[in-house]
N, C-alpha and C positions, 0 to 999 in steps of 0.2 A: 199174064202167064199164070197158068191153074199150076197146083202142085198140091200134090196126096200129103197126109199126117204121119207116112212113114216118116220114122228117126224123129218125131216127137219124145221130148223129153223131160221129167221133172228133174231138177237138181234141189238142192238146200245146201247149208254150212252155217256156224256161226260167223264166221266172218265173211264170205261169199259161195256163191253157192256154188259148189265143185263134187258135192257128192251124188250120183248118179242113181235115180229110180226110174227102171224101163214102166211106164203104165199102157194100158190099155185105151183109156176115154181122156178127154180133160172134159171141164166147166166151163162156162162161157167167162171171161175173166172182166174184162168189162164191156158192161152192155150199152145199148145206146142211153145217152142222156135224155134226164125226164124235159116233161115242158111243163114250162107256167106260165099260166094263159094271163094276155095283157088287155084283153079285148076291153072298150071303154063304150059307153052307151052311144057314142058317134059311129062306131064301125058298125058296117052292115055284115058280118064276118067274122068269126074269132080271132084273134091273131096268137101266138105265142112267141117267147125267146126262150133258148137253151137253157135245161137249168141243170143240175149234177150229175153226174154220172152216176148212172145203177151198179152194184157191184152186189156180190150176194158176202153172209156175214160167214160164210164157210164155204172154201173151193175143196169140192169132193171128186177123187181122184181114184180111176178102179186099178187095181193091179194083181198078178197071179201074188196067191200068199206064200211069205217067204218069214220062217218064223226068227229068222234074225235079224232082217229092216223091220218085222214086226215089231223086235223086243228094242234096241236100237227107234224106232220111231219114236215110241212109246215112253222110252226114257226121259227123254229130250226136254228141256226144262224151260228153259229161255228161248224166248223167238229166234228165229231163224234167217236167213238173206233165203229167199226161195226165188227160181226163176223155170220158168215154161218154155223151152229154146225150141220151136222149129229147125226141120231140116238145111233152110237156107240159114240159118244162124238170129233170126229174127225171135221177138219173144218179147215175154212179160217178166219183170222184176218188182220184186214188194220181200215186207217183210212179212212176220205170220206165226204162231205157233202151229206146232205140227201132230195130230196123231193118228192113232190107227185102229180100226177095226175091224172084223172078221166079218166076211159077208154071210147071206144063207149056202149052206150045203145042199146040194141037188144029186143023184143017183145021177153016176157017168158025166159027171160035171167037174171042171175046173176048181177047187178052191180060191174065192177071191178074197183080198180085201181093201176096205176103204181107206186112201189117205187124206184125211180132213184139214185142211189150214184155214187156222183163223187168223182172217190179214191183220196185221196193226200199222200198214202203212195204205198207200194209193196205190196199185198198182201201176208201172210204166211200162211202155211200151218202147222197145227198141227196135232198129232195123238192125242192127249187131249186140246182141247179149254179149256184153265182158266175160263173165265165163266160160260159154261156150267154146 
C-alpha cells in the first residue's frame, strides 16, 4: 500500500518527544548498509556481507521560519528524545542535539529555516512511535 508524506512530523522533548514541528522535507534517516567485501583469491566473483548502517552526522530539516521555535530551538542545551512520525503512526526515534538556522531570502519567497540534529544515539525505527 503507497501512502503520501502528508501529516509527516518532527517532534523532540527532553524526556520524549511530544513537542510538535510541522516541516516541510525530512533527510534520509537511515540509509542502506555499507558492504565489506569478503571476496578470497578462490572466488571467481566478489562476494560481500552486510556491514553498518549509513546514517549522516546531521538530519537537516526545512521548515517555514517561526522566530520562536527559532529562539526556543536554539536555546536547547542538552540532547533531546527526537522522533520523525509518519501519518500511519510509524517512524524513527533517536536521540540528538537540536538547532536552527535561517535559510536564504529570495524576493516573493517563503522565509525558511533549517532544523539541524546531531544524533547521539542510532536511530530506530518503529511501526508505532510511542509519542505519537
Amino acid at each position: 500500500m503507497a501512502m503520501t508524506a502528508y501529516n509527516t512530523v518532527l517532534k523532540y522533548g527532553a524526556d520524549s518527544p511530544t513537542t510538535q514541528i510541522t516541516i516541510k522535507d525530512t533527510p534520509v534517516i537511515l540509509a542502506k548498509r555499507s558492504s565489506v567485501e569478503t571476496t578470497t583469491l578462490s572466488d571467481d566473483a566478489r562476494t560481500y556481507i552486510p556491514g553498518i548502517r549509513e546514517t549522516s552526522e546531521s538530519f537537516d530539516f526545512t521548515a517555514n521560519y517561526d522566530s520562536e521555535i527559532f529562539a526556543t530551538l536554539n536555546s536547547l542545551t542538552a540532547a533531546q528524545k527526537c522522533a520523525l512520525v509518519f501519518s500511519d503512526g510509524s517512524g524513527y526515534t533517536w536521540d540528538g542535539n537540536i538547532s536552527a538556522s535561517v535559510n536564504e531570502a529570495a524576493i516573493d519567497a517563503v522565509l525558511e529555516m533549517t532544523i539541524s540534529i546531531t544524533p547521539t544515539s542510532v536511530p530506530v525505527w518503529s511501526k508505532t512511535v510511542a509519542s505519537a
